[in-house]
C-alpha atoms as an extended CHARMM CRD file, in Angstrom:
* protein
*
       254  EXT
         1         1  UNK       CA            112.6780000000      339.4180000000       44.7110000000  PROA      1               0.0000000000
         2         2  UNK       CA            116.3250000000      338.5330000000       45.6500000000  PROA      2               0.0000000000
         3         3  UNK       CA            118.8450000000      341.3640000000       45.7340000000  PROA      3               0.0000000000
         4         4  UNK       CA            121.9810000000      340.3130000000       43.3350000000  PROA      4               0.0000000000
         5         5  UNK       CA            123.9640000000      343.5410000000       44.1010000000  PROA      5               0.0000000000
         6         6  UNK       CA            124.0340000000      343.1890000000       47.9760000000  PROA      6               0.0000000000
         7         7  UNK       CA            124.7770000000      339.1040000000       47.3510000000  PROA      7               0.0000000000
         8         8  UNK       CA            121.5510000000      337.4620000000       48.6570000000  PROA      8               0.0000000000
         9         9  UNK       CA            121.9510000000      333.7370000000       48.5380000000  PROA      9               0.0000000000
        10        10  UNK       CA            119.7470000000      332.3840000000       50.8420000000  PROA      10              0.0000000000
        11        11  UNK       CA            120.7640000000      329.5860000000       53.1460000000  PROA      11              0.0000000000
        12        12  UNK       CA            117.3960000000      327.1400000000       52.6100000000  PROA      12              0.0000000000
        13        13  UNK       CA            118.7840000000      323.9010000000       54.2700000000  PROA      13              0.0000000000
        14        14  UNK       CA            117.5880000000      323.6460000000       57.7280000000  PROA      14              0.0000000000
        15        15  UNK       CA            120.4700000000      320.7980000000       58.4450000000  PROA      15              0.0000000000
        16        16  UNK       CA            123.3870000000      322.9300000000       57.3070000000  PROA      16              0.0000000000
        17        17  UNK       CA            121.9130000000      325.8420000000       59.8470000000  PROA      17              0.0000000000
        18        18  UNK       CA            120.8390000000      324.0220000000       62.4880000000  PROA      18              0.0000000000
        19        19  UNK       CA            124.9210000000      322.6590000000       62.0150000000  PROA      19              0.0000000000
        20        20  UNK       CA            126.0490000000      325.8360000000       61.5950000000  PROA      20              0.0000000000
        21        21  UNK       CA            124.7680000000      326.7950000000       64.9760000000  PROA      21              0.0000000000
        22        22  UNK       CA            125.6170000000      323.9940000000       66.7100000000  PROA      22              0.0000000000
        23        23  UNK       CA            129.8740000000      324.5870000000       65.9450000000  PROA      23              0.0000000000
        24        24  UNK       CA            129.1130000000      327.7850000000       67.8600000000  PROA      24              0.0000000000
        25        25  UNK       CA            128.4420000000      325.8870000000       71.2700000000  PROA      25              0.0000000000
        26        26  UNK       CA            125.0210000000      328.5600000000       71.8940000000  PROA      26              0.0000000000
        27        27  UNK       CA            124.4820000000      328.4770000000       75.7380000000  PROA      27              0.0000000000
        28        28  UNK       CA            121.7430000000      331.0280000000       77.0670000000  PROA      28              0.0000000000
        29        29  UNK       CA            125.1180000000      333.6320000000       78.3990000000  PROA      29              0.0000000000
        30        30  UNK       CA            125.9420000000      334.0750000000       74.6670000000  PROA      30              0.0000000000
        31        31  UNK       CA            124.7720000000      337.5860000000       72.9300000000  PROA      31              0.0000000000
        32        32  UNK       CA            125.1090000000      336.4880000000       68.9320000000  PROA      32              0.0000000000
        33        33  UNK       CA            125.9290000000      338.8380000000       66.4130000000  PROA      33              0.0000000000
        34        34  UNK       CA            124.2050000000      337.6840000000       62.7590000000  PROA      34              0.0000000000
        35        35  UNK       CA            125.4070000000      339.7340000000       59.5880000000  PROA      35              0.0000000000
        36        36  UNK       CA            122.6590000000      339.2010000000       56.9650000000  PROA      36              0.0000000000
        37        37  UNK       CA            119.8230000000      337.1820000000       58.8130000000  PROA      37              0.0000000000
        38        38  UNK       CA            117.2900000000      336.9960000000       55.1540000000  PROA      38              0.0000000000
        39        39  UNK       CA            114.7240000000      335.1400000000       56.0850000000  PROA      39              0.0000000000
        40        40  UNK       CA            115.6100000000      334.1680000000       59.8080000000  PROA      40              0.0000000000
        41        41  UNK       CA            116.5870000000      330.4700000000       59.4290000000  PROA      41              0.0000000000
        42        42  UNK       CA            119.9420000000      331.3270000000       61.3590000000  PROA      42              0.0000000000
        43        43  UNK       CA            118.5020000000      333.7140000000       63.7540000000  PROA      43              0.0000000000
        44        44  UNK       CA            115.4640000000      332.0440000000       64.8480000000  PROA      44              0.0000000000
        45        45  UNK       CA            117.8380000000      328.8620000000       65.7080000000  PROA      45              0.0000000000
        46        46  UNK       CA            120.0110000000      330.9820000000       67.5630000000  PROA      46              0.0000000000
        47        47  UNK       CA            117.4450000000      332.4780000000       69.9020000000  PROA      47              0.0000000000
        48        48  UNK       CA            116.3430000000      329.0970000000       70.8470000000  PROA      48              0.0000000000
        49        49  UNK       CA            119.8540000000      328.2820000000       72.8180000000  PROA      49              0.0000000000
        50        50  UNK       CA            121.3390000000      331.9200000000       73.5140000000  PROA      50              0.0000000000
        51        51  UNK       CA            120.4480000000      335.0560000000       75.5850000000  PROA      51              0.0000000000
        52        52  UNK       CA            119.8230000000      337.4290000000       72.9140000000  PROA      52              0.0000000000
        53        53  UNK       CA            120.4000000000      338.1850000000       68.9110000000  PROA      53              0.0000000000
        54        54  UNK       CA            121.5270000000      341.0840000000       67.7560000000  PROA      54              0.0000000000
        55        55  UNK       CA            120.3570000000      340.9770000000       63.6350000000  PROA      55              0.0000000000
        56        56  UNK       CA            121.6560000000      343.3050000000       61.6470000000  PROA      56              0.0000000000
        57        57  UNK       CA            120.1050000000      343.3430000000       57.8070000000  PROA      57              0.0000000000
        58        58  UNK       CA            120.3510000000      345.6680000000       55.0300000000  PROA      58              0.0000000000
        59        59  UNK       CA            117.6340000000      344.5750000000       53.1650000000  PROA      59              0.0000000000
        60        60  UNK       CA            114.6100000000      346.6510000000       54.3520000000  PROA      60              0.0000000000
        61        61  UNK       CA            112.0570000000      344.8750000000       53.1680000000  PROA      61              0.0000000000
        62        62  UNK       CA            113.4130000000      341.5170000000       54.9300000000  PROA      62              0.0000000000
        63        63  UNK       CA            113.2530000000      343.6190000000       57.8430000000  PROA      63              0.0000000000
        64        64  UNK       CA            109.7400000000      344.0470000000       57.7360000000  PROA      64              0.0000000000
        65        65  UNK       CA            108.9040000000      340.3010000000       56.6290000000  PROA      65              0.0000000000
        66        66  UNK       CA            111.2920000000      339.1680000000       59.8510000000  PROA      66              0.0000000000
        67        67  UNK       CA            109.7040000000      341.7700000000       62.6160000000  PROA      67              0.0000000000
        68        68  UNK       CA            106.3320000000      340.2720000000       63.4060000000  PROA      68              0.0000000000
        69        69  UNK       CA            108.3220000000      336.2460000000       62.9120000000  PROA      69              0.0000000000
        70        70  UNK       CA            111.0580000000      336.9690000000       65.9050000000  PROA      70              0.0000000000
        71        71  UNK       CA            111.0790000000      336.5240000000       69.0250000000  PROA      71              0.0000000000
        72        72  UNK       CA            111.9300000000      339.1370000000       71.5820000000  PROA      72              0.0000000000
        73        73  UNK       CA            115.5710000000      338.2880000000       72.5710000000  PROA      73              0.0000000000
        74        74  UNK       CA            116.2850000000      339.1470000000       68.8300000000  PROA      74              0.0000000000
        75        75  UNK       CA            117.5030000000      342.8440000000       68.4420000000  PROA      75              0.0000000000
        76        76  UNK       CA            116.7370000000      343.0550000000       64.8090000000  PROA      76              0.0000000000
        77        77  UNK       CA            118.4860000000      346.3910000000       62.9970000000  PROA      77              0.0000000000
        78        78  UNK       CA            118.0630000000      347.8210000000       59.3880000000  PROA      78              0.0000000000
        79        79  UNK       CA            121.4170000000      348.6420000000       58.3730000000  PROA      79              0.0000000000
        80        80  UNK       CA            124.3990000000      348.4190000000       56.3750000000  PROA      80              0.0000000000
        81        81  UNK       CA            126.9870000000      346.3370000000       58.6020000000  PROA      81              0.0000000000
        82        82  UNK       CA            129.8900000000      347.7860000000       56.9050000000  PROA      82              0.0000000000
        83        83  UNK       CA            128.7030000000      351.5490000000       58.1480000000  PROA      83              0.0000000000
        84        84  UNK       CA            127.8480000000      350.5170000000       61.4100000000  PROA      84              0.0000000000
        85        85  UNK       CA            130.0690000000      350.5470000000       64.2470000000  PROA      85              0.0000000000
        86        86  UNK       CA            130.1560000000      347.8520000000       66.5100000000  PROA      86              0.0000000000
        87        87  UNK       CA            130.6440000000      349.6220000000       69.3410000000  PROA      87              0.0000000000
        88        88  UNK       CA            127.6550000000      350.9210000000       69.2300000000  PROA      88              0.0000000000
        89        89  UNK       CA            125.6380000000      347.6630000000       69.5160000000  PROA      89              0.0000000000
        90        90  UNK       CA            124.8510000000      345.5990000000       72.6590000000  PROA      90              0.0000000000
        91        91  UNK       CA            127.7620000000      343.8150000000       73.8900000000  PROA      91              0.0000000000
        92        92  UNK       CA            128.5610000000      340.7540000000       72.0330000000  PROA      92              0.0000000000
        93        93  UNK       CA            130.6400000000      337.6520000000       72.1410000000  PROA      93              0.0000000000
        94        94  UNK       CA            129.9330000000      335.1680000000       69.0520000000  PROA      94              0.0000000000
        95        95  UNK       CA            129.2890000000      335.7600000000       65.3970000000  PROA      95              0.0000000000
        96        96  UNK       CA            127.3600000000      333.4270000000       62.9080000000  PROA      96              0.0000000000
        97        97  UNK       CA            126.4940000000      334.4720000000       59.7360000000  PROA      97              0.0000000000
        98        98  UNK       CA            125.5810000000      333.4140000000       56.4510000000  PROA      98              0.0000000000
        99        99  UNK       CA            127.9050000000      336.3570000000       54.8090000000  PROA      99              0.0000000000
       100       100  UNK       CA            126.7360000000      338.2810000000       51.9180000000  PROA      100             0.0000000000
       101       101  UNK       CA            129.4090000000      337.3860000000       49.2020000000  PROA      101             0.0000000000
       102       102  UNK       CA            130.3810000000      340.8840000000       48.5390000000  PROA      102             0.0000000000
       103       103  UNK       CA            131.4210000000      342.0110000000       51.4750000000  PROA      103             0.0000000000
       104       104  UNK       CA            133.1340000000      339.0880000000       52.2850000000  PROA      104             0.0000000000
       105       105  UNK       CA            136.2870000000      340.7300000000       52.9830000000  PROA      105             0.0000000000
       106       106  UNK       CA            135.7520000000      344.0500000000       54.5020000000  PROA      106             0.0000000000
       107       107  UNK       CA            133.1800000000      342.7750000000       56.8740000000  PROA      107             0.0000000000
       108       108  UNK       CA            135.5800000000      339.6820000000       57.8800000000  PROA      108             0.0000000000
       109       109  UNK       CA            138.9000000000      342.5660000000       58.7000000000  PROA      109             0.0000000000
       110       110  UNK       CA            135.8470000000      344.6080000000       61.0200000000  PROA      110             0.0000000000
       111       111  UNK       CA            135.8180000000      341.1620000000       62.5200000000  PROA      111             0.0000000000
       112       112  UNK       CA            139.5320000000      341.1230000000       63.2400000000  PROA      112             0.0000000000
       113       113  UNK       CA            139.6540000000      344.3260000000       64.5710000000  PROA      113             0.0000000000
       114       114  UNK       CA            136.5180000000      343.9540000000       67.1370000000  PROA      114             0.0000000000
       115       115  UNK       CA            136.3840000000      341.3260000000       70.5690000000  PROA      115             0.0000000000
       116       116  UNK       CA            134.7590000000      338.2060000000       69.8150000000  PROA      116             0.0000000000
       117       117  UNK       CA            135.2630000000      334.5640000000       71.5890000000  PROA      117             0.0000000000
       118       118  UNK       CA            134.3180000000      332.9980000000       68.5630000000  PROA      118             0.0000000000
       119       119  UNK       CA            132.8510000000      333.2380000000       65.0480000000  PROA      119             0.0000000000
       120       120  UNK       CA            131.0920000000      330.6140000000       62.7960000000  PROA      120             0.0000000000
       121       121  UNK       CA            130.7630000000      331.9000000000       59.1610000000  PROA      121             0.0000000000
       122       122  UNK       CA            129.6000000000      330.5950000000       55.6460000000  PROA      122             0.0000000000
       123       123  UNK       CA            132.0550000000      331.9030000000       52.8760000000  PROA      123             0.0000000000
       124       124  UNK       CA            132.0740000000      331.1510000000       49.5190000000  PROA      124             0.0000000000
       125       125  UNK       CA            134.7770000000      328.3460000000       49.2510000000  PROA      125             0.0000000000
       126       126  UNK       CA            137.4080000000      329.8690000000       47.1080000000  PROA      126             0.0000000000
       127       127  UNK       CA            137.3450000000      333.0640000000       49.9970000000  PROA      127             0.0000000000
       128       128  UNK       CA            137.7810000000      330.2960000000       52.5620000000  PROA      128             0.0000000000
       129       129  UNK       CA            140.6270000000      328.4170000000       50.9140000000  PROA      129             0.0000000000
       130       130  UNK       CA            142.5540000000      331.8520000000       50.8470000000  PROA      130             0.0000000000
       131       131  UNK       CA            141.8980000000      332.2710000000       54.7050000000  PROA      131             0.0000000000
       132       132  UNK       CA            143.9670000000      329.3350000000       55.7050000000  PROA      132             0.0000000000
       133       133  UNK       CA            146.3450000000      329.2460000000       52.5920000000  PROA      133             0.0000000000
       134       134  UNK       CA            150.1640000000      329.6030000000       53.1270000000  PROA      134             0.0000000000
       135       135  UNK       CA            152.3560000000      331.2530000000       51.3010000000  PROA      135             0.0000000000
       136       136  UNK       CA            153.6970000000      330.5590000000       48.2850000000  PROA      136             0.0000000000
       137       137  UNK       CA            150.2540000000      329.1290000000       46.9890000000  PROA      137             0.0000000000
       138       138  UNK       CA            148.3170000000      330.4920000000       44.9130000000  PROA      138             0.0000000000
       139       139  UNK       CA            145.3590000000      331.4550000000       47.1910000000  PROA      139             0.0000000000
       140       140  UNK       CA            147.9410000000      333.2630000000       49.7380000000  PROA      140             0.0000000000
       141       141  UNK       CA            146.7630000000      336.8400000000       50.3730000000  PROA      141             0.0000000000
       142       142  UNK       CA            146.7140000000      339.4940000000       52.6160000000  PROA      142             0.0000000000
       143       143  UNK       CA            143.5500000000      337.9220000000       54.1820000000  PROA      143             0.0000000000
       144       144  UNK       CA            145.8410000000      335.3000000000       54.6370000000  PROA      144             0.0000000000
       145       145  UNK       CA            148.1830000000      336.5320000000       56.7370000000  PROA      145             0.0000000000
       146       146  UNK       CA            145.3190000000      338.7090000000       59.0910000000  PROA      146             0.0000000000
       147       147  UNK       CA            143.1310000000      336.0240000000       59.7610000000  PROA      147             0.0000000000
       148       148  UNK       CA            146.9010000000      333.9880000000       60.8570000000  PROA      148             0.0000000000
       149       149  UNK       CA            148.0590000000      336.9320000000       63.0290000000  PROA      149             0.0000000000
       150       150  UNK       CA            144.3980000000      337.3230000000       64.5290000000  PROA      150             0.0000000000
       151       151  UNK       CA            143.0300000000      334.0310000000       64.8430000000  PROA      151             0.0000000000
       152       152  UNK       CA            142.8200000000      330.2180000000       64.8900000000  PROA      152             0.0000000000
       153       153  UNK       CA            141.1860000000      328.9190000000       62.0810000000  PROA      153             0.0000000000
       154       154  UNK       CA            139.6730000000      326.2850000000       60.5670000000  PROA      154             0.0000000000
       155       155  UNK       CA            137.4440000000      324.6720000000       57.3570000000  PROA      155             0.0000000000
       156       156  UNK       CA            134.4910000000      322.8930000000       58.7970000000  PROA      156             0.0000000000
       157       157  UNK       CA            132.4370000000      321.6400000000       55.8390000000  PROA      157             0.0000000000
       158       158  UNK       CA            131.6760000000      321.9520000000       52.5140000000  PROA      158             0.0000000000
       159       159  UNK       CA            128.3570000000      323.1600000000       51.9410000000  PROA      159             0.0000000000
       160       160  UNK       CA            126.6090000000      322.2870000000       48.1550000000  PROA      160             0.0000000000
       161       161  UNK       CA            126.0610000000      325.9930000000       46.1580000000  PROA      161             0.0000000000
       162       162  UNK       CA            122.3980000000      323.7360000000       45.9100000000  PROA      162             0.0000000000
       163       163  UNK       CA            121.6340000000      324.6900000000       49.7960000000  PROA      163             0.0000000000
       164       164  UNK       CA            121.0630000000      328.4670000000       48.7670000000  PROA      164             0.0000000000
       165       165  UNK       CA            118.5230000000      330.1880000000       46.5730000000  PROA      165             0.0000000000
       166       166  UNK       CA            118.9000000000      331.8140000000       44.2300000000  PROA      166             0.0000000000
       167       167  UNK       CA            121.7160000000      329.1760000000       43.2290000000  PROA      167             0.0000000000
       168       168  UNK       CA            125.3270000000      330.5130000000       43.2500000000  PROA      168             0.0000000000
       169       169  UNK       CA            127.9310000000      329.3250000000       40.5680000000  PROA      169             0.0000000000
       170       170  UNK       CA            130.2770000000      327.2830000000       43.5350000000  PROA      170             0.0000000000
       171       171  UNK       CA            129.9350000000      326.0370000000       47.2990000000  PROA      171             0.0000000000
       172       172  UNK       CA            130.5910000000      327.8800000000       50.0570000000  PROA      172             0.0000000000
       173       173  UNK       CA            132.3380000000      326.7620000000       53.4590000000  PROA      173             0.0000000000
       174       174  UNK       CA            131.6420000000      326.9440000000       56.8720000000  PROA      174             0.0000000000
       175       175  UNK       CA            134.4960000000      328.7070000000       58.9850000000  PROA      175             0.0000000000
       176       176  UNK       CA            135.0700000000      328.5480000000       62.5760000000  PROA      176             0.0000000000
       177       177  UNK       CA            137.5900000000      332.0160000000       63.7210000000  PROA      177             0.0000000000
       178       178  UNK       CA            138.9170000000      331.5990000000       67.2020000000  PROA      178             0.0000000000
       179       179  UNK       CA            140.9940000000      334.7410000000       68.4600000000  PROA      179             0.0000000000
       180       180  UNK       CA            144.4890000000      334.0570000000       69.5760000000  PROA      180             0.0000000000
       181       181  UNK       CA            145.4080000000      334.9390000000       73.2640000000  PROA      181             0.0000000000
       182       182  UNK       CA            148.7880000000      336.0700000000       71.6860000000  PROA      182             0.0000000000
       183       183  UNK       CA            150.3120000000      336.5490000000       68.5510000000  PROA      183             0.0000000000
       184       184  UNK       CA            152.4350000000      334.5240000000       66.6380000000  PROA      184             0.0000000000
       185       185  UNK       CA            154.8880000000      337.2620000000       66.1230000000  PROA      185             0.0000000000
       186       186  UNK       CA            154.7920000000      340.8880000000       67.5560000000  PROA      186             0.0000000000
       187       187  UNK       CA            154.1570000000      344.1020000000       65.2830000000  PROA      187             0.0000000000
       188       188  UNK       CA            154.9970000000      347.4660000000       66.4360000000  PROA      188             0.0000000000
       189       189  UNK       CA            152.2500000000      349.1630000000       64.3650000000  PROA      189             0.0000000000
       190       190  UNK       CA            149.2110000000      347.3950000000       63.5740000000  PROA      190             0.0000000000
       191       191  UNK       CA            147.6620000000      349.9020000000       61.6600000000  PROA      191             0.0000000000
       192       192  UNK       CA            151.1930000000      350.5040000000       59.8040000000  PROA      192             0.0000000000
       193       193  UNK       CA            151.2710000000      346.5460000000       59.4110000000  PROA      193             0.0000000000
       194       194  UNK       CA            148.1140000000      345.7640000000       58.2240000000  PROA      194             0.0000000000
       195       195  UNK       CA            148.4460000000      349.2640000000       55.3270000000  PROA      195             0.0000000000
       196       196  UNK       CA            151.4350000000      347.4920000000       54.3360000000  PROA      196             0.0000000000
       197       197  UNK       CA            150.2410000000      344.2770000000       53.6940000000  PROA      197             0.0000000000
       198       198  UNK       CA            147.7140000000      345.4000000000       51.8120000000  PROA      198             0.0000000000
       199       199  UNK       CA            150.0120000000      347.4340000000       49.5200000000  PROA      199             0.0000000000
       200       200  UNK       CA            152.2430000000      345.0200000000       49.2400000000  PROA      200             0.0000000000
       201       201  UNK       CA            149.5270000000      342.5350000000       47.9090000000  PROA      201             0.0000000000
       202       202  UNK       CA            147.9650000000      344.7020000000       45.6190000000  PROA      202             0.0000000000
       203       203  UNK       CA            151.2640000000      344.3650000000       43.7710000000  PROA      203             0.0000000000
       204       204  UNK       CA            151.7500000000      340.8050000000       44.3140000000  PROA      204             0.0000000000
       205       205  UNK       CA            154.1620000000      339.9050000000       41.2490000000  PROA      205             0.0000000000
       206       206  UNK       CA            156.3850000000      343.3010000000       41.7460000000  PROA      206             0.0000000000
       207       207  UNK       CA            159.9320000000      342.6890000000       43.6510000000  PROA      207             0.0000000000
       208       208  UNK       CA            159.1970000000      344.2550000000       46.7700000000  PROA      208             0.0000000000
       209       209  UNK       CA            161.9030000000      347.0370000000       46.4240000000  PROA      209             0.0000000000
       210       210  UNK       CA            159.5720000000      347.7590000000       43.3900000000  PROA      210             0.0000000000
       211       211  UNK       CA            156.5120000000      348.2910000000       45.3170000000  PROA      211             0.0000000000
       212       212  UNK       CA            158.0810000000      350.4670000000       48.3460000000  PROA      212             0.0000000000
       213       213  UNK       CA            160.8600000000      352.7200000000       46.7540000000  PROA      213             0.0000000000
       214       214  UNK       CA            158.3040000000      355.5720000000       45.9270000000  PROA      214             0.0000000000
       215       215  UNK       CA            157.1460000000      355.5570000000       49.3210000000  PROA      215             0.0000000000
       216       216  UNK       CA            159.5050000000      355.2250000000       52.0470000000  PROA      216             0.0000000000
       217       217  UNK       CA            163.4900000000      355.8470000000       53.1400000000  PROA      217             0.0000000000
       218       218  UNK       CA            166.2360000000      354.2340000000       53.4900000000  PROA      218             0.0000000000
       219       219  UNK       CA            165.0890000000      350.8650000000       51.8530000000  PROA      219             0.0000000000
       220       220  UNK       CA            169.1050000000      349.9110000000       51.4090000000  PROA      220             0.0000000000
       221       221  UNK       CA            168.4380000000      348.5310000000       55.5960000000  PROA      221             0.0000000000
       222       222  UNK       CA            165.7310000000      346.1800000000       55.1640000000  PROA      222             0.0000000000
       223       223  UNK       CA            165.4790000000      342.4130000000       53.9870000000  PROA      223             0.0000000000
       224       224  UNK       CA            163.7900000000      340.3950000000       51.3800000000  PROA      224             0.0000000000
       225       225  UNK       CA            163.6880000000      343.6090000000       49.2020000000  PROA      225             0.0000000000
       226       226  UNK       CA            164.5910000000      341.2230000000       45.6760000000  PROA      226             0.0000000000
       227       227  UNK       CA            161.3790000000      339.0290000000       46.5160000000  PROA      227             0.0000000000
       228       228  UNK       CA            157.9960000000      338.9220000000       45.8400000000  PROA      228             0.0000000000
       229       229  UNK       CA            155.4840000000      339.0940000000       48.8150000000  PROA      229             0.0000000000
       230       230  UNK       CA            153.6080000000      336.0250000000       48.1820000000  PROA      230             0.0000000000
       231       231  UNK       CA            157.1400000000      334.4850000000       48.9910000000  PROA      231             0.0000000000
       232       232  UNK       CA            157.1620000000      335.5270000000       52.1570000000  PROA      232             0.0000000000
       233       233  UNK       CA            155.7720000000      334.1200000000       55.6430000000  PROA      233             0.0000000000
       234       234  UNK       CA            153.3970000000      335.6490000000       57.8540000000  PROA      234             0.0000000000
       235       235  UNK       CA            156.3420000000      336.2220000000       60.7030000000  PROA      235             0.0000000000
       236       236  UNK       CA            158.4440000000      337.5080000000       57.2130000000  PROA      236             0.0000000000
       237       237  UNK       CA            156.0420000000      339.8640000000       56.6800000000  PROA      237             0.0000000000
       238       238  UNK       CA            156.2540000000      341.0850000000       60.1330000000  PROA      238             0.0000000000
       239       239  UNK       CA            159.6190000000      341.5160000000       60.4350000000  PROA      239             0.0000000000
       240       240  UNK       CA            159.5890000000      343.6940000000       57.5730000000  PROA      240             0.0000000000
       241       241  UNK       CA            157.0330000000      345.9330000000       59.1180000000  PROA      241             0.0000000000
       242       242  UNK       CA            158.2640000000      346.6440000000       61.8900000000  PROA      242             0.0000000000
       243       243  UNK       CA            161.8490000000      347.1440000000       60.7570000000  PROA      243             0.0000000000
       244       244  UNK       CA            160.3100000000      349.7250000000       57.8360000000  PROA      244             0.0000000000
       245       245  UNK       CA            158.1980000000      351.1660000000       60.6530000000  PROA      245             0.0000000000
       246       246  UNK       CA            161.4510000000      351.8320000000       62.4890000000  PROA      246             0.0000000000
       247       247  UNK       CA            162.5650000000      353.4580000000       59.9820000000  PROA      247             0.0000000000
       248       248  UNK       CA            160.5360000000      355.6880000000       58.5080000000  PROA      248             0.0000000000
       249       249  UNK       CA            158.9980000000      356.5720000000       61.9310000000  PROA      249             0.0000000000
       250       250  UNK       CA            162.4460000000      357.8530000000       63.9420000000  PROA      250             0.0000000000
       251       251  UNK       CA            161.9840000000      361.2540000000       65.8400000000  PROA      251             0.0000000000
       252       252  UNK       CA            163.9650000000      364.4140000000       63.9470000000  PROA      252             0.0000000000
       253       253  UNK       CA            167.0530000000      365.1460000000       65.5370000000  PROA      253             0.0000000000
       254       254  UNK       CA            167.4650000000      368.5160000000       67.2530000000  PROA      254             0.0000000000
């Protein structure tokens, strides 16, 4: 029985994995993370061509259908990947998943915020249109603008909502992330910058004055204040973060 709350869609098309895998470049030095193996169409291609697996699935029962199917350079782990922490796990350096549609988002910024060389990962399409979308459109978000700062990336393919069971209501894409060796704009705070952006966007047709007066100083010093945030570049944002950082973060005088 499929689980709807944890988003089970099963990828069933042995040509779309075996595809999947491939955009990875597996070579038998690579340690694989997987996010959501189901029923081990991902993972068991990825043990073929790398040095080791590291599984982790929520689904308990899956676990116990996969154990006695994998092979032994897959390090197969019953838990919830959003609880976890990565640093905890074998060293890794490449993701591909098949990504649970719920946690689309939260499991994509733990991502961004551990070492990876690269990451191949099935989205549903909308969620990958607003990974690469610019601002001013419609799909422009803060995901947006972390995946820009963090990454390279790209739209692969289109994959047909028909290559999963149970069937979802709309396609899903295939997304390569390739961290940048530097940013495309510096940030004082990242922590500071990435709260903001998220506050900002949660408010996305409020002025930004609107959104920021009932939280910090001295607002009368910074830019783009009569505009909303979905106006605003990635390098705009980051200006404004680090100038309200500034700010708001000067030592007392004595």
């Amino acid at each position: 029985m499929v689980k709807k709350k944890i988003g089970q869609n099963f990828l069933i098309d042995k040509q779309v994995a075996e595809r999947e895998v491939d955009y990875a470049n597996p070579n038998k030095e690579d340690i694989f993370l997987e996010i959501g193996p189901g029923k081990g169409i991902i993972t068991k291609l990825l043990a073929k061509k790398a040095k080791k697996v590291i599984a982790i699935e929520i689904d308990s029962r899956l676990v116990n259908n996969l154990e006695s199917t994998l092979p032994d350079n897959v390090i197969l782990i019953n838990a919830d990947a959003l609880k976890i922490d990565f640093k905890s796990l074998p060293a890794f350096n490449k993701i591909v998943s098949n990504l649970p549609f719920q946690i689309s988002s939260p499991i994509t910024f733990k991502f961004l915020n551990h070492p990876f060389s690269k990451a191949v990962l099935i989205y549903q399409k909308d969620f990958a249109k607003r990974m690469v979308a610019y601002s001013g459109s419609k799909d422009y978000s803060r995901l947006s603008v972390g995946i820009y700062y963090k990454t390279h990336c790209r739209i692969l393919e289109t994959i047909s909502k028909n290559f999963f069971f149970p069937v979802p209501k709309v396609d899903s894409s295939i997304v390569e992330l390739t961290p940048r060796e530097n940013p495309p704009f510096t940030i004082v705070n990242e922590k500071f910058f990435f709260n903001l952006t998220k506050r900002l966007f949660g408010h996305r047709r409020k002025k930004i004055k609107n959104i920021l007066e009932d939280v910090y100083n001295k607002l009368e010093y910074l830019p783009y204040l009569d505009k909303r945030v979905e106006e605003l570049r990635p390098e705009q944002l980051g200006e404004l973060s680090n100038l309200l950082f500034k700010i708001n973060h000067q030592p007392k005088s004595m």
